[in-house]
C-alpha positions in Angstrom: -18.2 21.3 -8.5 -21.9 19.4 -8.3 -20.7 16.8 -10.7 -17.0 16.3 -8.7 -19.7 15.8 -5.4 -22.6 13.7 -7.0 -18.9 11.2 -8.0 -18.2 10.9 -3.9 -21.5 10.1 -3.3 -21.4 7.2 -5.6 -21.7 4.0 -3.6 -19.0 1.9 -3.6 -18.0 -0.3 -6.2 -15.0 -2.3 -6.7 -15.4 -2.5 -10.6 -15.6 1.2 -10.6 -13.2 2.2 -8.0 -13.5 6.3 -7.5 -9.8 7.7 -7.4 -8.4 11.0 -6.8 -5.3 12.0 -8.5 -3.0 15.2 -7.3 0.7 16.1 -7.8 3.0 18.2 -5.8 6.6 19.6 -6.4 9.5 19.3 -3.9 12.6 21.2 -3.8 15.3 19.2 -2.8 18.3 20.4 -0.9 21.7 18.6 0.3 23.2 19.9 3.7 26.3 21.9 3.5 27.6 21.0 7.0 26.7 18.5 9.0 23.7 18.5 11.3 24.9 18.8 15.3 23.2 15.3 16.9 20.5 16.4 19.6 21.6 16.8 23.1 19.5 16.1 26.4 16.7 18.9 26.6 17.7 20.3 23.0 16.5 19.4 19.5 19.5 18.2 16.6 20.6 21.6 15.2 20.8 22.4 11.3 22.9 24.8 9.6 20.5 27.8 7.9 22.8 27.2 4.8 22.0 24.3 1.9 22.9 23.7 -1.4 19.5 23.1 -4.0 19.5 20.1 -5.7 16.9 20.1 -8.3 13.2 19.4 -7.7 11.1 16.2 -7.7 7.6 15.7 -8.8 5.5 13.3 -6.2 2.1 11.6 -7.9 -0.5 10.6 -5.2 -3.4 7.8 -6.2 -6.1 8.2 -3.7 -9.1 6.1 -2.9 -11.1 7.3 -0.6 -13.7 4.5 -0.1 -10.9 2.2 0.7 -8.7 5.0 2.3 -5.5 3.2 0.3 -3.0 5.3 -1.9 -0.2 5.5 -3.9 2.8 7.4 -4.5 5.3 8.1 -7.4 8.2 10.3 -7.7 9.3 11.2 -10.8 11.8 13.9 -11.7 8.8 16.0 -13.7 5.3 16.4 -14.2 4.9 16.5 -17.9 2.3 14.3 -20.1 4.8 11.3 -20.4 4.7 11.2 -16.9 1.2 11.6 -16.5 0.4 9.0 -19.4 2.7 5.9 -17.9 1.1 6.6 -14.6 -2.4 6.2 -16.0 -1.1 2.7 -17.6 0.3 2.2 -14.1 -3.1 3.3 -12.3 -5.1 1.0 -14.7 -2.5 -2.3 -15.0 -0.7 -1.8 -11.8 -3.4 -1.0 -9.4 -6.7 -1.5 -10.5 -6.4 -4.3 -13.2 -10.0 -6.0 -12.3 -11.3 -3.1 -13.0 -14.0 -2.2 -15.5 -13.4 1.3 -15.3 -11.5 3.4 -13.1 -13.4 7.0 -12.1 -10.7 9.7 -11.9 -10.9 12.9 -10.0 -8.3 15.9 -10.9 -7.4 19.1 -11.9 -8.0 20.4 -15.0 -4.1 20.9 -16.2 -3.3 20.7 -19.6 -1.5 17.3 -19.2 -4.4 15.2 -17.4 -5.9 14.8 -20.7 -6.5 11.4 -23.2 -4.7 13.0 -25.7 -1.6 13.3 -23.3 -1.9 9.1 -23.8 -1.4 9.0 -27.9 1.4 11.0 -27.7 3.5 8.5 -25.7 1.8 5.1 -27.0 0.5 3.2 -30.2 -2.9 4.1 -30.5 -4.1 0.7 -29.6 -2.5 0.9 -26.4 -4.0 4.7 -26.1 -7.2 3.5 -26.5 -6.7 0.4 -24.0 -5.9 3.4 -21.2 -8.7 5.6 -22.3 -11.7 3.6 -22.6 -10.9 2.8 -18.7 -11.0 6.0 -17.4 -14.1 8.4 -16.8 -12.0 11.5 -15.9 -13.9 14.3 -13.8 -12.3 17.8 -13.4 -12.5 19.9 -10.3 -13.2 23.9 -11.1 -10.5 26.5 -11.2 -10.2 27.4 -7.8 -11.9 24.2 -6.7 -8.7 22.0 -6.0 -10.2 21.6 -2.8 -12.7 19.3 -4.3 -10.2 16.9 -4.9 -9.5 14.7 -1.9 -5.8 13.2 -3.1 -4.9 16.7 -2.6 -5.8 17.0 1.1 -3.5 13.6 1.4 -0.9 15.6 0.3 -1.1 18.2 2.7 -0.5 15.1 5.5 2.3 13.7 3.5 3.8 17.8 3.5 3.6 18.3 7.3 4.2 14.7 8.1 7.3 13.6 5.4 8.2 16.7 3.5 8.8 19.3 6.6 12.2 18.9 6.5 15.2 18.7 4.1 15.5 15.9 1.8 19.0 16.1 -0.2 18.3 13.5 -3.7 15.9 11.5 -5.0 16.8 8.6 -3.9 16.0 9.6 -0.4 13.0 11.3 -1.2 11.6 8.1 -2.7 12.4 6.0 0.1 10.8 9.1 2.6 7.7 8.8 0.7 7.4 4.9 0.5 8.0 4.1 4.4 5.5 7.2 4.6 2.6 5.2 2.4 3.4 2.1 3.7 2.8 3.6 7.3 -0.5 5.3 6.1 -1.8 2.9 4.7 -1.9 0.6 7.4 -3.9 2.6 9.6 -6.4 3.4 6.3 -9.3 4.3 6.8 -12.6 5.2 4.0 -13.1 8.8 3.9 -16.4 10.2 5.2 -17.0 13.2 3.0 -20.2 14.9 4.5 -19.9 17.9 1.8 -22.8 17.5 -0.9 -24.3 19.2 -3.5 -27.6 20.7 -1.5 -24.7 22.2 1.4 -22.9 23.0 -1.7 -26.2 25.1 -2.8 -26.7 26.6 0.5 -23.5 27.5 2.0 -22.0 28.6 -1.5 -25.4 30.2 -2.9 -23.2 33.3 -3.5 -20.7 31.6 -6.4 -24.2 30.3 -8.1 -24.7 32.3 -11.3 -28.3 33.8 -11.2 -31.2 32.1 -13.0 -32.7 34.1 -15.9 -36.3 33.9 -15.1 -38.4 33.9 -18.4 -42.2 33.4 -19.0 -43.4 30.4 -20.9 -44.6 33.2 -24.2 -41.3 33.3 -24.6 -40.1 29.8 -25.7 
């Protein structure tokens, strides 16, 4: 948790842009019957029955210095997925870049190794060596401020049903294209001494010893 906090507290650098990565799964479902078209004084009616369509997996990139992000929908979340978005993240969107520092959780697929199973070493190596990776703590996903985005692009894109992926992609573009207009850096006021006093209670107790015996 400190070393996630001591990362947003980093001042900002464009050579070493600090990037929160999340991922989020979406359940999409195709109407059965038509929606009724609102009236005056009432909202458009849906029918409580859908047919499920698969799921989606949606990628967010996160800066929050710069308050700009990025999204990818990709029909899973495995470590293919994972390792051509990292060649996206460091090609794509940050190609100036001496070293992009990435914030996520600890799944078994946000790993370096997840990049030589998909590319030629050389090219594996080209990823890695640009990316100091720093893992929030079970339990600490919180930490992690790409996941927060995705609880705005939940209420403010996903509330509803979306039937393919087509449709889902172009939700979730017009969706970033809109937030990111009005972007805005984050101000993240959390730091490691609140951290210390308002969650003294998670802190594993210090074993006092005397100097004798060392």
């Amino acid at each position: 948790m400190e070393d996630v906090l001591a990362v947003y507290h980093r001042p900002y650098d464009p050579k070493r842009p600090v990037v929160g990565m999340d991922e989020l799964n979406k359940q999409l479902t195709r109407e059965i019957c038509d929606p009724l078209p609102p009236e005056p004084g009432k909202p458009q009616r849906i029918d409580y029955h859908y047919l499920r369509n698969g799921t989606a997996n949606i990628f967010i990139l996160f800066e929050p210095l710069v308050g700009c992000r990025y999204l990818k929908a990709t029909e899973q979340h495995t470590k293919i997925d994972w390792a051509y978005l990292m060649r996206e993240l460091i090609d794509v969107h940050y190609p100036n870049a001496e070293m992009v520092i990435l914030v996520c959780d600890n799944l078994n697929t946000h790993v370096k190794a997840s990049l030589y199973e998909y590319f030629n070493p050389e090219e594996a190596k080209r990823i890695a060596d640009k990316l100091e990776i720093h893992y929030t703590p079970k339990r600490g996903s919180w930490l992690n401020v790409a996941e927060c985005e995705l609880s705005h692009l939940s209420r403010q894109c996903l509330d509803r049903r979306i039937p393919n992926m087509e449709t889902l992609k172009k939700e979730i573009k017009a969706w970033n294209i809109d937030r990111n207009n009005k972007a805005k850096p984050v101000d993240w006021q959390f730091t490691v001494e609140n951290a210390r006093v308002k969650l003294k209670r998670l802190y594993p107790q210090p074993r006092i010893t005397s100097v004798s015996e060392h």
